[in-house]
C-alpha positions as semicolon CSV with decimal commas, in nm:
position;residue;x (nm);y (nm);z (nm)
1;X;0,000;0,000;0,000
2;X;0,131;0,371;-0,080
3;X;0,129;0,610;0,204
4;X;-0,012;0,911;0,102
5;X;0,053;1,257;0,348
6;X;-0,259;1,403;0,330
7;X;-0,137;1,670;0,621
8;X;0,060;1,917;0,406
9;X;-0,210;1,876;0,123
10;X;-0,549;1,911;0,313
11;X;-0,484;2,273;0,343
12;X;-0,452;2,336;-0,019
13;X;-0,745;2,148;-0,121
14;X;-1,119;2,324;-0,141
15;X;-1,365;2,194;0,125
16;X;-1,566;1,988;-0,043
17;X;-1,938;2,038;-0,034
18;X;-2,211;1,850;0,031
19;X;-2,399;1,868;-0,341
20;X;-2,086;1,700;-0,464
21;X;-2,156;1,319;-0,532
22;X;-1,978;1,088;-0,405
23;X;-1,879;0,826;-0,715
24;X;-1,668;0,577;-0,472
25;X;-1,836;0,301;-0,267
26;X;-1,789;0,260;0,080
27;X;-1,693;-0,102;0,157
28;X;-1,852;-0,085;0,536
29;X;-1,720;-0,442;0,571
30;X;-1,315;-0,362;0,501
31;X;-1,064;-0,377;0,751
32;X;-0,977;-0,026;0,641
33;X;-1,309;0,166;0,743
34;X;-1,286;0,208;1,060
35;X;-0,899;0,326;0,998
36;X;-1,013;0,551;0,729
37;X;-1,283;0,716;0,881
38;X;-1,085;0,796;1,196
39;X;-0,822;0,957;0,976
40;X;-1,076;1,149;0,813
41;X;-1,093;1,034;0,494
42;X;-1,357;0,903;0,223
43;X;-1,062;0,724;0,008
44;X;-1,076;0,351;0,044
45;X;-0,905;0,036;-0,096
46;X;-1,166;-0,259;-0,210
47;X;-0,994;-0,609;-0,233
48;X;-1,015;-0,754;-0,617
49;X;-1,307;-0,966;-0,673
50;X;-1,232;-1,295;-0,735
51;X;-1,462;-1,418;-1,049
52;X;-1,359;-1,798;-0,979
53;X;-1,502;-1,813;-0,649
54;X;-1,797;-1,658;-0,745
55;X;-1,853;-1,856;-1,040
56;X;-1,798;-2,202;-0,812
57;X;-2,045;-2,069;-0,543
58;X;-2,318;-2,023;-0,792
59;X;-2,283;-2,360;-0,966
60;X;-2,279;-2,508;-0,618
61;X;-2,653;-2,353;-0,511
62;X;-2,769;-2,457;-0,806
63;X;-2,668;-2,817;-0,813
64;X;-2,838;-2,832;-0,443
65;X;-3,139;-2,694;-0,588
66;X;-3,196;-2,951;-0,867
67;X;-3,098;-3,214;-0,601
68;X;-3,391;-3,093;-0,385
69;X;-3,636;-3,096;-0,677
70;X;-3,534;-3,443;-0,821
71;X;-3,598;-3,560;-0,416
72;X;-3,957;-3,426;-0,430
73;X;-4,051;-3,497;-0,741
74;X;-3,961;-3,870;-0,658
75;X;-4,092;-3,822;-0,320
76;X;-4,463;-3,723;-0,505
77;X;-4,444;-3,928;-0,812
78;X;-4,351;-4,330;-0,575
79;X;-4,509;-4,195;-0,239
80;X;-4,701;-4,515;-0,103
81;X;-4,640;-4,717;-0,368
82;X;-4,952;-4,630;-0,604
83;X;-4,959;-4,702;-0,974
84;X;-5,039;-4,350;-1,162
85;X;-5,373;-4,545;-1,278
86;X;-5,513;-4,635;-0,950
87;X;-5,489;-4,270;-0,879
88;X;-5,655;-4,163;-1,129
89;X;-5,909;-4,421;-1,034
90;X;-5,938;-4,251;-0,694
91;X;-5,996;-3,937;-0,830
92;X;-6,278;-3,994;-1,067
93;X;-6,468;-4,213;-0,834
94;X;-6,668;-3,887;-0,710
95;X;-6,766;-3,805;-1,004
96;X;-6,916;-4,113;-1,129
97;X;-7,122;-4,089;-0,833
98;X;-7,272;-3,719;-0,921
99;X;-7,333;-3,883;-1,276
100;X;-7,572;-4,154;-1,103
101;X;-7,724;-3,899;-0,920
102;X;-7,743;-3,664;-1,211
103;X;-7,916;-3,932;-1,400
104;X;-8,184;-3,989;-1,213
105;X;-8,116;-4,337;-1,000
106;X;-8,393;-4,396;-0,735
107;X;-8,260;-4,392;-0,346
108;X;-8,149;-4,706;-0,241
109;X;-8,463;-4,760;0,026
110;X;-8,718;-4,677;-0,313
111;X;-8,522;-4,906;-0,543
112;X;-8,589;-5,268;-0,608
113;X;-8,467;-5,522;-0,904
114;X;-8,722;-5,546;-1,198
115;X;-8,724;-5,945;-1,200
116;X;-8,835;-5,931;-0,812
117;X;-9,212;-5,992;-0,763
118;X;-9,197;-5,987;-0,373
119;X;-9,273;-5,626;-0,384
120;X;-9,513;-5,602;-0,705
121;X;-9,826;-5,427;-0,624
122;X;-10,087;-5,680;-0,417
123;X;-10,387;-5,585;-0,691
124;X;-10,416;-5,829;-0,886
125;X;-10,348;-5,765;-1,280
126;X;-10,497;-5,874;-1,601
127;X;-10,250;-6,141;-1,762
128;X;-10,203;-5,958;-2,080
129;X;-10,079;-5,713;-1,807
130;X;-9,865;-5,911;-1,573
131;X;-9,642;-6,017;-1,890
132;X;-9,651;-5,735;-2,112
133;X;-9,292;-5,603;-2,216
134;X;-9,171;-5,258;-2,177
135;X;-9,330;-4,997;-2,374
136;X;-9,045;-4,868;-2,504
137;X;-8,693;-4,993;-2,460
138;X;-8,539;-4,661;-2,528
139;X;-8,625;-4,507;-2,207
140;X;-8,526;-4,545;-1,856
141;X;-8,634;-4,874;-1,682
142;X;-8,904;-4,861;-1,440
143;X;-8,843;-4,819;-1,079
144;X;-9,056;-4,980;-0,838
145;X;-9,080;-4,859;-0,511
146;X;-9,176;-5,037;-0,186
147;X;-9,493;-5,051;0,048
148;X;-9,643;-4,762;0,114
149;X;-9,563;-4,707;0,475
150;X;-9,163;-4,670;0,295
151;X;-9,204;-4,422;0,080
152;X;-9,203;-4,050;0,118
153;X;-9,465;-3,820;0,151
154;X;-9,487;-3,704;-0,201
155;X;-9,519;-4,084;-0,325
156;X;-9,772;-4,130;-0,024
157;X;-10,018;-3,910;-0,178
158;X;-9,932;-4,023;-0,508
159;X;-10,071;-4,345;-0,460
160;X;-10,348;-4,279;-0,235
161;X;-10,513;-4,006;-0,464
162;X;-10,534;-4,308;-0,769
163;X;-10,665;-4,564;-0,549
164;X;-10,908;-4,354;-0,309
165;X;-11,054;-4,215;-0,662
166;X;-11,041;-4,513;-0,843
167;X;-11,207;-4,716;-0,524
168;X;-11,492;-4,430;-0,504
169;X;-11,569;-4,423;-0,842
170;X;-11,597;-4,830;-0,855
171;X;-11,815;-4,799;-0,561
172;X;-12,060;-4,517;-0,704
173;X;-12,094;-4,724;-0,997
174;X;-12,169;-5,060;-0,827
175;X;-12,437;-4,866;-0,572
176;X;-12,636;-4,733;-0,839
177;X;-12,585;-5,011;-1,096
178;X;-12,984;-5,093;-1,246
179;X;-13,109;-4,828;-1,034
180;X;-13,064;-4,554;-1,195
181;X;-12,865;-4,337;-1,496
182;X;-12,522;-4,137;-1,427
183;X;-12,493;-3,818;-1,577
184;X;-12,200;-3,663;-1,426
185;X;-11,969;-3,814;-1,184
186;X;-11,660;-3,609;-1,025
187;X;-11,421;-3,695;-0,813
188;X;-11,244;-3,381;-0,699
189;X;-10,948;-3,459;-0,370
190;X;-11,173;-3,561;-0,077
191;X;-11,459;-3,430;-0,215
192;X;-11,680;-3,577;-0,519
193;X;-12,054;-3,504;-0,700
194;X;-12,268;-3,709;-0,825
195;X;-12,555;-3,628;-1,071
196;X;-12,811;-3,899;-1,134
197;X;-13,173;-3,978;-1,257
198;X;-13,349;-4,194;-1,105
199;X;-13,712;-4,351;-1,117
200;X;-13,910;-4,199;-0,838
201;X;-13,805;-3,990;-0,500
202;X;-13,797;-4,316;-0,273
203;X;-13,542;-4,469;-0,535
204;X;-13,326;-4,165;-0,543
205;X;-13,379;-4,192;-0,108
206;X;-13,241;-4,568;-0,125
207;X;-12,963;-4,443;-0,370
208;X;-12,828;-4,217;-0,164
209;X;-12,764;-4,457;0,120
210;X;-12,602;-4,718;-0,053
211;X;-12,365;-4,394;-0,187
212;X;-12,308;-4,351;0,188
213;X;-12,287;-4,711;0,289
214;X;-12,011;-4,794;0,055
215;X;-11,797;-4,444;0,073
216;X;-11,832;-4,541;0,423
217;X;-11,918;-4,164;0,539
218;X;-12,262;-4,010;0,658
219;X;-12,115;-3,695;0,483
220;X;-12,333;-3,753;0,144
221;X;-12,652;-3,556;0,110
222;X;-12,892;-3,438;-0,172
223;X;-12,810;-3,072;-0,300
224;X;-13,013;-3,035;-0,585
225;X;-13,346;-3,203;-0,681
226;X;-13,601;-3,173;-0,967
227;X;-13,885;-3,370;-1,120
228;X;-13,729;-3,487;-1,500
229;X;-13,988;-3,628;-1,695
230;X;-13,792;-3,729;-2,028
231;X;-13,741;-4,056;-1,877
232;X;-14,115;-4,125;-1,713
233;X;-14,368;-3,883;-1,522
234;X;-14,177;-3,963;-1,176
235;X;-13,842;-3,981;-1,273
236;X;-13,596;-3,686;-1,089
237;X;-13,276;-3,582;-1,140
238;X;-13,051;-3,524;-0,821
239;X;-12,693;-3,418;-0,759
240;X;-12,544;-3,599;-0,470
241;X;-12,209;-3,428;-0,292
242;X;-12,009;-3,571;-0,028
243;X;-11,652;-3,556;0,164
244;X;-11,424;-3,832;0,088
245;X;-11,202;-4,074;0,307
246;X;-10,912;-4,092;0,113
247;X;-10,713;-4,300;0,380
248;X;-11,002;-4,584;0,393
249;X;-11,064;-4,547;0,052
250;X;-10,722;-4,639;-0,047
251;X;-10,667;-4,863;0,214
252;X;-10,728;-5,202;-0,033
253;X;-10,567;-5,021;-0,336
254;X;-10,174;-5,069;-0,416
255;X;-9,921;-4,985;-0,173
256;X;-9,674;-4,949;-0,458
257;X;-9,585;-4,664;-0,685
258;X;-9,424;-4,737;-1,057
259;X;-9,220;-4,466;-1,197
260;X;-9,205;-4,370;-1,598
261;X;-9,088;-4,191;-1,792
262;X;-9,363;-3,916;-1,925
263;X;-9,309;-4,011;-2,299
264;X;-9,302;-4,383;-2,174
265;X;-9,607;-4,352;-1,966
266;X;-9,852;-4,160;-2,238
267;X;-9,724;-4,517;-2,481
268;X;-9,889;-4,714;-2,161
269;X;-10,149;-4,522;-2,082
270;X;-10,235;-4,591;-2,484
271;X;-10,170;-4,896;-2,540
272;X;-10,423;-4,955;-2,194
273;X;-10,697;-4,789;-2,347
274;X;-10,672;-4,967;-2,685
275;X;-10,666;-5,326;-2,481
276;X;-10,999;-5,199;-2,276
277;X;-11,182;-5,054;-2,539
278;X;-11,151;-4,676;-2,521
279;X;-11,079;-4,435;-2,727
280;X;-10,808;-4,138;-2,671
281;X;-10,973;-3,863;-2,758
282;X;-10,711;-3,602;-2,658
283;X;-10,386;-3,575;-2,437
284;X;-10,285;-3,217;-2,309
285;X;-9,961;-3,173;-2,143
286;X;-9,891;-2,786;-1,988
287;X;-9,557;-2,646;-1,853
288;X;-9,369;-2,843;-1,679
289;X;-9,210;-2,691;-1,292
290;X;-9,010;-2,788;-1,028
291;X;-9,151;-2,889;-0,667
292;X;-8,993;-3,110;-0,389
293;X;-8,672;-3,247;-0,634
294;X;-8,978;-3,354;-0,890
295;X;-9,029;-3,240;-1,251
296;X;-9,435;-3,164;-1,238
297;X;-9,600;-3,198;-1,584
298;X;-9,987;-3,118;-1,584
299;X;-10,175;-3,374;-1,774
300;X;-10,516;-3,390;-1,919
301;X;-10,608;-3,712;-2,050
302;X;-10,957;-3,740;-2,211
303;X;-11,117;-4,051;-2,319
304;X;-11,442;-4,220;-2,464
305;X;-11,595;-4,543;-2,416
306;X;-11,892;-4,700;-2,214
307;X;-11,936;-4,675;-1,844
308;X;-11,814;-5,046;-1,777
309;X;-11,504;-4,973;-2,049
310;X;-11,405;-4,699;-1,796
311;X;-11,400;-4,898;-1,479
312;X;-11,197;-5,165;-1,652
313;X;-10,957;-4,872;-1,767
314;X;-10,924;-4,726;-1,427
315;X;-10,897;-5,070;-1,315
316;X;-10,606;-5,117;-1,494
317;X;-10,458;-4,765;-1,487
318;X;-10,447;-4,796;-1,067
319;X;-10,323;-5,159;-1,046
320;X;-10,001;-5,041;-1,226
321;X;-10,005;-4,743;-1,030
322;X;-9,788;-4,500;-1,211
323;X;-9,603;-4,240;-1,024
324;X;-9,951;-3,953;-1,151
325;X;-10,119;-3,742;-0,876
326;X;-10,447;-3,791;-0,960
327;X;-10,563;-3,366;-0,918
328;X;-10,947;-3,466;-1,081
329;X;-11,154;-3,736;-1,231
330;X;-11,459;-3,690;-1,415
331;X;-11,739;-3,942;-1,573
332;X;-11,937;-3,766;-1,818
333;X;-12,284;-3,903;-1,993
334;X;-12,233;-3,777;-2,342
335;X;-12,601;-3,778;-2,414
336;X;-12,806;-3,833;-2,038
337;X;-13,117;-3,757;-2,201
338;X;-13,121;-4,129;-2,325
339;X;-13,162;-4,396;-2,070
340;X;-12,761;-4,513;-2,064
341;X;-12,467;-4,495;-1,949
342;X;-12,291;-4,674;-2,281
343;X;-12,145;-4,283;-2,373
344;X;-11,935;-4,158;-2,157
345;X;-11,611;-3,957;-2,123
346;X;-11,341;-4,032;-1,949
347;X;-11,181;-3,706;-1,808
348;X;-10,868;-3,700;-1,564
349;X;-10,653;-3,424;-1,493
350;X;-10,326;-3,509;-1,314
351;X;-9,938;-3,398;-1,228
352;X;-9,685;-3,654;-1,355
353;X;-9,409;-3,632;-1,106
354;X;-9,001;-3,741;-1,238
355;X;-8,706;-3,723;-1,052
């Protein structure tokens, strides 16, 4: 190192202000600082920098890094041991499970195999029936649920508004069989009407309480009378309304509810009226909405045929009993001026429910 006497110079030299940069780096860490700055200068000596070490440091870091990242990429890639496929296995398993869900599969305590008959419904079918094939292969197979005291509420009331109004209109029809001439007959929820001619007042008097006796309710009464002489000089014509009991009503019906599909049902429900006799007269099918996980589709299924074509119909239509809430069934005399019942229309207005 060259000594440098700065004590004869300093006086010569200009103070040296503080806008002045300074242009030489202070090396805070050198030996020299503390040596320097006690003599009062801002000259300082910075050891060479050696571009070997340097160069050796770097390539030393980053050989330890790629070390590191080879050790977790193995650590990842063999970590228990697992083939690449069984983890990809793993991973789509959830999502095979939202497409069964997705696609419509019954819960497991409403589900039962087609080819059991353990837990078909305990009316029993017509033949041509019991062995007919699916309607159409293309849609989803039906789903059978269990007894009624399994299924939900929604499927409760499902079945019990087809059988109570099937097993009320069957009823009506047997209690006035001979005795007298239906002209309207509506069965409405709990309530239903039922317009009539009869012979004289004391037949129309015994009609009414075999209505009661076999609706089992004292709720029936006579709201409308009137002398109707087209059929005979005594005849009258009487409407007959009444509350009722779905829950006794039903009581002997199925316990089971069969699910289609709404295209697949309105094949059934045709191919069940061409096997009984009646004629589809027209199907209308409204907007469908969303209620309790369901898609509801209004229906209104109208059909012609005799009185005892309709009761086989029904008969039919509630021994399957497809997954319809039955909102309104009507029996209409096409022509109740003439003494039969051998015209009538079949009316029923109903919710198809789909999950």
């Amino acid at each position: 190192m060259v000594d440098i006497n700065l004590i004869g110079e300093e006086e010569k030299r200009e103070p040296v202000t503080q806008q002045e940069p300074v242009r030489q780096g202070i090396d805070l860490d050198s030996s020299t600082f503390s040596t320097e700055e006690q003599s009062g200068s801002y000259i300082s000596s910075y050891p060479p920098f050696d571009d070997n070490k340097g160069g050796s440091a770097r390539k030393i870091i980053i050989a330890g890094v790629l070390v590191i990242v080879a050790a977790a990429a193995g650590y990842f890639l063999f970590k228990g041991g697992e083939p690449a496929d069984e983890v990809l296995e793993t991973l789509s398993e959830p999502e095979q499970a939202e497409m069964m869900a997705e696609g419509g599969q019954a819960r497991e305590e409403l589900t039962f195999p087609e080819e059991t008959t353990e837990q078909q419904t305990p009316m029993e079918m017509p033949q041509a029936e019991q062995t007919q094939p699916e309607v159409l292969t293309s849609t989803p197979s039906r789903r059978t649920t269990p007894a009624r005291r399994m299924l939900s509420p929604v499927e409760q009331n499902m079945v019990a508004s087809l059988q109570a109004s099937y097993a009320a209109i069957d009823n009506i029809s047997s209690a006035i069989s001979g005795q007298a001439t239906l002209s309207l007959m509506r069965i409405s929820g709990d309530s239903f009407i039922l317009e009539l001619v009869a012979n004289s007042d004391s037949e129309l008097a015994g009609l009414l309480s075999r209505v009661q006796n076999v609706l089992q309710t004292d709720n029936a009464r006579i709201v409308h009378q009137e002398n109707y002489t087209i059929h005979g000089p005594t005849s009258v014509k009487a409407t007959i309304a009444g509350v009722l009991d779905r829950e006794t009503l039903s009581a002997g019906g199925a316990s089971s509810l069969q699910y289609f599909g709404l295209n697949e049902f309105l094949g059934w429900l045709r191919n069940v009226a061409q096997r009984t006799g009646m004629s589809v007269r027209v199907i209308k099918q409204s907007t469908t909405t969303n209620q309790d996980g369901y898609a509801l589709t209004p229906l209104q299924i109208s059909l012609d045929g005799s009185l005892q074509k309709s009761l086989t119909f029904l008969q039919n239509f509630a021994g399957a009993s497809p997954n319809l809430r039955i909102e309104k069934i009507s029996l209409i005399n096409k022509d109740p001026r003439v003494n039969s019942n051998d015209a009538m229309s079949l009316v029923m207005v109903a919710h198809h429910f789909a999950r």
